[in-house]
C-alpha positions, 0 to 999 in steps of 0.5 A: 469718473472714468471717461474712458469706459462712459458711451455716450449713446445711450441706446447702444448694446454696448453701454458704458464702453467707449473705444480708446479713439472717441475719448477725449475728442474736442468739440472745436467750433471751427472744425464744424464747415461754415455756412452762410450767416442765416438771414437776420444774424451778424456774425457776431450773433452766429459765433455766440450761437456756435459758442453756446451749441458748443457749450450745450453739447458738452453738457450733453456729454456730460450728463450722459457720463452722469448717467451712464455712471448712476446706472452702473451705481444702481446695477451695483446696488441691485446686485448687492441687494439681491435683485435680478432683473428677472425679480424686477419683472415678475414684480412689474408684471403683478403690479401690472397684472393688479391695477389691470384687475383692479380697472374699471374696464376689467370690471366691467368686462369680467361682469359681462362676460359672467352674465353671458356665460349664465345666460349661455348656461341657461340656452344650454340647459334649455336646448338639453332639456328640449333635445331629451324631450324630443329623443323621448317622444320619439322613442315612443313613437310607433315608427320607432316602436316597429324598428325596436321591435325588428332590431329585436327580433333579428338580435334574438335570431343571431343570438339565439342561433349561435347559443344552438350553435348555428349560424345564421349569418351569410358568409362571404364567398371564398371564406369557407365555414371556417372560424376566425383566430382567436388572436384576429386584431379587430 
């Protein structure tokens, strides 16, 4: 393993690169400022305590170089196998998608929204049926009945001029008796 190329933060974008000057940098106790001894421990307590600080940091470093290499490993295994990360998310996102279907929660939801869309058809159909019902009665009112009968009579009146080849329309001032143009926009 090169320890040249390992980077020991994991969380940085630039994973398994180090620059050339943090390579091989001692981990001295003594170069670390010394505090005063915590209450309770000699100095020879504190010197064992820094060894194994010392000790546990290098074991650190070292497990981040193990893993920083394993993940290289499997990138490279990805790779000749075939798999892009873009698989590997269309595959979570199934997998995901199913155990969100296939939970209790979803079930339940998708049965109380089924129910509430059958009860809301039934309203529809209800509220439809009775609006027809009312426009029905109303056309056969006798106010409605005298409006037809106007609308019809004023219809026959126009229609039936302009087949004599009168009309009967008021025109507006200025506009003269002159038709329009066949190629008016309205």
């Amino acid at each position: 393993m090169d320890s040249a190329s390992q980077d020991i933060n994991l969380n940085s974008p630039n994973k398994g690169v180090l620059s050339d000057f943090l390579t091989d940098v001692p981990v001295d106790p003594g170069v670390a400022p010394r505090t005063p001894a915590v209450e309770g421990l000699t100095e020879v307590e504190e010197e064992e305590l820094r060894a194994e600080l010392v000790k546990v940091e290098e074991e650190i470093v070292t497990l981040r170089q193990v893993l920083a290499a394993k993940e290289r490993h499997c990138g490279e295994l990805k790779r000749r196998l075939g798999l892009s990360t873009l698989g590997e998310l269309k595959q979570n996102l199934s997998r995901s998608w199913h155990d969100v279907q296939v939970s209790t929660a979803y079930k339940k939801t998708q049965e109380t929204l089924s129910q509430a869309g059958q009860k809301t058809s039934a309203a529809l159909s209800t509220m439809s049926s009775a609006i027809s019902r009312k426009l029905g009665d109303m056309r056969n009112s006798a106010t409605f009945k005298s409006f037809e009968d106007r609308v019809g009579t004023i219809k026959s009146k126009v229609v039936g001029s302009r087949e004599n080849g009168i009309d009967n329309l008021p025109s507006s001032p200025g506009s003269g008796d002159q038709p329009l143009p066949d190629h008016a926009p309205f």
